[in-house]
N, C-alpha and C positions, 0 to 999 in steps of 0.2 A: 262335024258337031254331033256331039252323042244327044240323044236325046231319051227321058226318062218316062215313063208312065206311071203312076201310083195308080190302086184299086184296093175295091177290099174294106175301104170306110165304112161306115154308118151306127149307127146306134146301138146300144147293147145295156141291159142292166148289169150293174156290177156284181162282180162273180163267173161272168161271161166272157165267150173267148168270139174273139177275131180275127182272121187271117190276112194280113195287108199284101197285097204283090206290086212289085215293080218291076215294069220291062224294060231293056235298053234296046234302042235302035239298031244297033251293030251287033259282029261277034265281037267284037275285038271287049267287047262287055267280060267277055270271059276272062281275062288276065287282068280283072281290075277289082281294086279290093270296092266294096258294096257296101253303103251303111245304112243305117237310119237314123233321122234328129227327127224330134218331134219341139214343137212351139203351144204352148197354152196361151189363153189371152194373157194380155199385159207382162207377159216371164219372155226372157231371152229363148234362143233356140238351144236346143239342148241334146249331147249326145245319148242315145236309145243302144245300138249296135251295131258291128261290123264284122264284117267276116273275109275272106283273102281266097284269090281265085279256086284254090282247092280245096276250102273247107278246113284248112288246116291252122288257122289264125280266127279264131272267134274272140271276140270282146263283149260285155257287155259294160251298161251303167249299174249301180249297185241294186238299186230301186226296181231292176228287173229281171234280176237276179232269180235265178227258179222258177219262173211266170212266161218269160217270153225265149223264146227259139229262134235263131236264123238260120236260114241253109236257102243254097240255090241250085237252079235247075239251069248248067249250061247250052244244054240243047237250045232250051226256049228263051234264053237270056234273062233270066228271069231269077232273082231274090225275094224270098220270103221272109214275113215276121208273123211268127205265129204268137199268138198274146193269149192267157189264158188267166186266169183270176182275177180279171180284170180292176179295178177301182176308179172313183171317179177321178181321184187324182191324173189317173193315166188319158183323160182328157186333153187334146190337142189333135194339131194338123200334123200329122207324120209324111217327113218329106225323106223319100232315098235322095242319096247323093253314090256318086263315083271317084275313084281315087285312082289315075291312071300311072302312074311311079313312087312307090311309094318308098320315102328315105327311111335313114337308120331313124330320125325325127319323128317319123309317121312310126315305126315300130316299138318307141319309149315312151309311149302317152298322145303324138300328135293324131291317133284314130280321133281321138275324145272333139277337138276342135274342127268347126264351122271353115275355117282360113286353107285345111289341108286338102280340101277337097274340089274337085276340077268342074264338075256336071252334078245341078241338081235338076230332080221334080218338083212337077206342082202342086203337089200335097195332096192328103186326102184326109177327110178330118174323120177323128173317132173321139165319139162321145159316148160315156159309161154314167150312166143313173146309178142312184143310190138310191 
C-alpha cells in the first residue's frame, strides 16, 4: 500500500506563491504518473496537474495554466507544485494522488478524473487572501 504525504500548506495573500510537496512511501513511486486535485468548500474535487514518471507527460487544468509548475524529485519520491500568482479563487485542500498503469484511457483526458487514480493524500489546505 503506497502511501502519500502532502506539505507545503498554509496561508499566503494573493499574488503569492506556494510550494506543495508530496512524498510516497516506496520507490516504486518513481514509474507512477503523480497528480494534483484540489477541493474548495462546497465544489467537487477538481483536476490541478499531472505529470508521468520522466517528466515527459505534463498536463495541466486551464485556470493554471502559466501560474503553477510540476516536477519531481525521484530520488526522494517526491512531486512538486509550485504555485505562483496566486488568487483566492485557487483556495482549497490540495490532495496528490498516484496512477500506477496508466491506459491509452489515462493518456486521452482520463489524467483530468478523480476514478483514474489508485492512492491518494491527505491533503493539505492553501488559503490565498485578497
Amino acid at each position: 500500500q503506497v502511501q502519500l504525504v502532502e506539505s507545503g500548506g498554509g496561508l499566503v495573500q494573493a499574488g503569492g506563491s506556494l510550494r506543495l510537496s508530496c512524498t510516497a512511501s516506496e520507490r516504486a513511486f518513481n514509474s507512477y504518473f503523480m497528480a494534483w486535485f484540489r477541493q474548495a468548500p462546497g465544489k467537487e474535487r477538481e483536476f490541478v496537474a499531472t505529470i508521468n514518471w520522466d517528466s515527459g507527460n505534463i498536463y495541466f487544468t486551464d485556470s493554471v495554466k502559466g501560474r503553477f509548475t510540476i516536477s519531481r524529485d525521484s530520488a526522494k519520491n517526491t512531486v512538486y507544485l509550485q504555485m505562483n500568482s496566486l488568487k483566492p479563487e485557487d483556495t482549497a485542500v490540495y490532495s496528490c494522488a498516484a496512477k500506477t498503469r496508466p491506459g491509452y484511457a489515462f493518456y486521452t483526458g482520463g489524467y483530468a478524473s478523480i476514478r483514474e487514480y489508485d492512492y491518494w493524500g491527505q491533503g493539505t489546505q492553501v488559503t490565498v487572501s485578497s
